[in-house]
N, C-alpha and C positions, 0 to 999 in steps of 0.2 A: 514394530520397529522397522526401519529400513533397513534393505543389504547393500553395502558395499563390497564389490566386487573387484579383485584387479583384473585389468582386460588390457593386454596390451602395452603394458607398464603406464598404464593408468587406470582411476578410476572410475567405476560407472555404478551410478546411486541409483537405485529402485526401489521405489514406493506402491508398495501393495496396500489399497484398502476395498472393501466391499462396498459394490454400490460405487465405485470410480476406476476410470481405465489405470492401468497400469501408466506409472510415470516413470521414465528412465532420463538419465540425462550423464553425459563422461564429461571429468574431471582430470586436470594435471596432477594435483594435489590433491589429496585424502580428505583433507579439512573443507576446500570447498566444495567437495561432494556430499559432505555431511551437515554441513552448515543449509545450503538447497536441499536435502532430504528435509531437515528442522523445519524448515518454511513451510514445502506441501504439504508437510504431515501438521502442521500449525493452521494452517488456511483450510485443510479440508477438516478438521475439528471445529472452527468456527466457522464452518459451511460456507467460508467465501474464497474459495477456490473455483479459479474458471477455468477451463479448456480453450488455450489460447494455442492449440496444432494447426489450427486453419489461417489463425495468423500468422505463425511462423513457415507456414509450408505453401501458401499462396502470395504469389507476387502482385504488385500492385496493378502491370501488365493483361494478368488474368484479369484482374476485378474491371479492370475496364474493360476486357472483352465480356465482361457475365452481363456488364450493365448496359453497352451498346446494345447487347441482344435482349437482353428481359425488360428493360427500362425505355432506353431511349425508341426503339422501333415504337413503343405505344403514344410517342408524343410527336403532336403535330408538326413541333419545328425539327422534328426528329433529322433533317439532311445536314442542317449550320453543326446539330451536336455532335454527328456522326464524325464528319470534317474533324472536328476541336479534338473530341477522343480519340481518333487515327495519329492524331498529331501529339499529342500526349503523350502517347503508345513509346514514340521516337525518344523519348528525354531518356537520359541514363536512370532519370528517379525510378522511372516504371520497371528497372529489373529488381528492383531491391522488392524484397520481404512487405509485408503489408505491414507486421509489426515495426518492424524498421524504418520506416518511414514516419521517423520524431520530425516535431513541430522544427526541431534548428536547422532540420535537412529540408524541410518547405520552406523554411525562411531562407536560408542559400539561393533554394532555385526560385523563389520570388526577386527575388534581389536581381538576379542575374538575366529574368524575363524582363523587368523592369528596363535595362537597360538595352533590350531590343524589340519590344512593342510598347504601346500607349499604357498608361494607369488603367484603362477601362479595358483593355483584353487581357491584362492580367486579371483582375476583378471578375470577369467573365469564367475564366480558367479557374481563378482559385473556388470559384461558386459553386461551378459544376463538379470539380474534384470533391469539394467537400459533402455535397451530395451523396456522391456513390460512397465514401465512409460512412454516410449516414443511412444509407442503404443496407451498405454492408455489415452492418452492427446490428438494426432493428429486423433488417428480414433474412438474411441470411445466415445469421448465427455467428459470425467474423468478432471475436472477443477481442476485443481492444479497450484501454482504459479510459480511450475519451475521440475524440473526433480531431486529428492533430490540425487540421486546417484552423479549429476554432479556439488553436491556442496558441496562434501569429499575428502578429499587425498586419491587418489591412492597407493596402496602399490609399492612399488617399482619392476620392472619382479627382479626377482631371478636368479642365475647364471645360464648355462646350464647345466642340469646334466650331469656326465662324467662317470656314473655307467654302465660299460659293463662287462660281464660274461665270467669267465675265464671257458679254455676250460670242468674242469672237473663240477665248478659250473653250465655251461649249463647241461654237463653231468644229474647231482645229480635234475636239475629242472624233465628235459621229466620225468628220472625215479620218484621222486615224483607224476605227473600229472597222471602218469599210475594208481596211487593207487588211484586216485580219483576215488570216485561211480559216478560220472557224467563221463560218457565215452567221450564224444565233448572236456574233456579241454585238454587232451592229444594232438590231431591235433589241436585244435584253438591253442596252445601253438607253437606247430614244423610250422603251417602255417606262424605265425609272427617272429619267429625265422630267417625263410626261406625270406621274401616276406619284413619286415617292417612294414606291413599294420597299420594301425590304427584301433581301438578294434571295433566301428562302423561300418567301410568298410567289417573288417571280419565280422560281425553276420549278414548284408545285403547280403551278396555273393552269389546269387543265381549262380542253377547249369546251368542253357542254357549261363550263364556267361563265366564258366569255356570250356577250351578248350583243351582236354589231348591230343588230337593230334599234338596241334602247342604250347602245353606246355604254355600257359599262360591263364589271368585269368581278367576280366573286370570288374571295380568297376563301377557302373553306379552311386551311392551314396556315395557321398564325400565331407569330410569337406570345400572343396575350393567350391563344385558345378561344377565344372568341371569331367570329365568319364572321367578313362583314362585306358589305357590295361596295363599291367606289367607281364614279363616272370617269369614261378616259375622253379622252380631247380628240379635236379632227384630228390631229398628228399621230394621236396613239391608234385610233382606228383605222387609217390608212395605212402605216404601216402592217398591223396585225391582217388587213385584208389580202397582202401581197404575200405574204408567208404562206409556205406550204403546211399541208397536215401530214402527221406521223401516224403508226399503226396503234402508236401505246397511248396517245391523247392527250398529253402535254402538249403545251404553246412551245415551251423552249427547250428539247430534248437534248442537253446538255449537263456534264458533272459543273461540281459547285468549285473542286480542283481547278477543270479546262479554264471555267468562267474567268476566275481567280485568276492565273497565267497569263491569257490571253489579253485582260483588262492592266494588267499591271504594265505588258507589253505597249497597249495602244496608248495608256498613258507616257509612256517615256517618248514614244514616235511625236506624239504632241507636246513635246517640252512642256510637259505642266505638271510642277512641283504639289507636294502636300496633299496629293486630293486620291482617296481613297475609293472605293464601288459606296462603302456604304456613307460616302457624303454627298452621292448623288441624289441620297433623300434628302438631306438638308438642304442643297440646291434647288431641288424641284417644291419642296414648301415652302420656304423662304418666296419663290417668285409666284407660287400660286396666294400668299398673304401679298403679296406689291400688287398682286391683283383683281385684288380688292374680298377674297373670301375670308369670312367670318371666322371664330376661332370654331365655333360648333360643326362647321363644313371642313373646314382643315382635320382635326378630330374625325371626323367621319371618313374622311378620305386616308387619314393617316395613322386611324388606328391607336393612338395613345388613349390610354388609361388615365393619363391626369394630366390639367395644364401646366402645370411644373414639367414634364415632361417633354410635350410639343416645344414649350417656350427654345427647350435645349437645341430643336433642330429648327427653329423658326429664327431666324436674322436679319432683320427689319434695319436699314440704315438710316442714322438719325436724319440725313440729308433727305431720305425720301419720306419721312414722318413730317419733315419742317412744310414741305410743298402742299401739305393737306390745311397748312394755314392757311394758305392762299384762296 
């Protein structure tokens, strides 16, 4: 039998059994201290009783910091995730309870992300969150009765973007970037202009990577987990030639924050709306396909996994399809 005890002019129910920790929990009323005894001592008779202290006494905060460190450092695109969990860290959701954090309260703060980034960095956001509950349940012992991410509507993916820079708007970007005080975002800029790369792949590039003689350049660190080599252009190798070298051996020994900052900056200096760092890969395959490379070399250079995919960052205008009649 459980003891209720008064403590305080309230109640506090304790369930003793052998073979399980001690269970206490206080009560305003008598009844519902008794009624919660009824239950544990019910659940641990049909041995389905769990130990859910780790979900009540760890906040969701922590768990992102357990999973930056034990998870994310093992994975290659480990800097973009590191970024997105720091930024997580910041939401009010992150002080609440692990338990605490029901599917209605993800559905709030979906709702309300929604309406200050794209469908697809929320999508991004809620993947990776749902991850680390799926971590935190299978390897770390964190009892919860389900994975709350996977019990909310998905936003729907959102169109592909079709935002490419017209000749003089590239123009108007490099000369912006040059006025940056951060020297690196000029070349990080002309590199992804050049190449497509992905903003991670560039700030990982080491120089025993790069290769000026056979003009290409080797991501060992990529979103798919796959390395792959990709040719850069005279434009890309001349600039890479006029850069200096570091002591740590990165090409572009810059945070993915400054990058971020400073890009968002030199786009507003160039009056050019809509256009994001990472549609500078869209830009740069879109005109490497006007230039006549096959889908299997695009793939190669850009790293997609399926052509439903490329197709996404590839934007081909019907006007310049019509001119291959000729």
């Amino acid at each position: 039998m459980a003891t209720i005890r008064d403590r305080n002019n309230k109640y506090q129910a304790i369930v003793r059994r052998k073979g399980h920790p001690e269970l206490t929990k206080t009560f305003t009323f008598m009844k519902d201290a008794m009624q919660w005894a009824r239950r544990q001592e019910a659940l641990i008779d049909s041995g389905l009783w769990v130990d859910r202290t780790s979900a009540n006494q760890t906040t969701l905060y922590e768990l992102l910091t357990r999973y930056a460190k034990e998870v994310t450092t093992l994975k290659k695109g480990r800097r973009a995730e590191e970024y997105r969990l720091s930024k997580f860290k910041t939401y009010s959701i992150s002080k609440l309870a692990v338990a605490a954090v029901t599917p209605q309260i993800l559905a709030k703060w979906r709702d309300e992300r929604l309406m200050q980034v794209s469908t697809g960095t929320a999508l991004r956001e809620l993947e990776l969150i749902s991850h680390v509950f799926t971590v935190a349940m299978k390897d770390w012992g964190i009892a919860l009765h389900s994975n709350p991410v996977k019990q909310i509507r998905k936003p729907p993916q959102g169109k592909p973007r079709e935002r490419v820079l017209s000749d003089e708007e590239r123009r108007k970007l490099i000369d912006a970037c040059y006025q940056c005080r951060n020297s690196w975002i000029r070349p990080i800029v002309i590199f992804a202009l050049e190449t497509g790369a992905r903003r991670g792949e560039i700030l990982e590039l080491q120089w025993k990577e790069v290769n000026l003689l056979s003009n290409t350049a080797r991501f060992s660190t990529t979103k798919t987990g796959f390395s792959r080599t990709i040719p850069l252009s005279p434009v890309c190798v001349a600039m890479l030639k006029d850069l200096p070298r570091n002591i740590y051996g990165r090409v572009f020994p810059i945070t993915m924050e400054a990058l971020k900052q400073a890009y968002e900056r030199a786009v507003t200096r160039a009056e050019i709306s809509g256009f994001t760092f990472h549609d500078l890969r869209h830009d740069a395959l879109t005109r490497l396909a006007q230039q006549g490379f096959n889908i299997l070399e695009l793939r190669t250079i850009s790293g997609h996994k399926t052509m439903q995919m490329l197709q996404r960052y590839t934007h081909l205008r019907a006007e310049d399809l019509a001119k291959k009649f000729n």
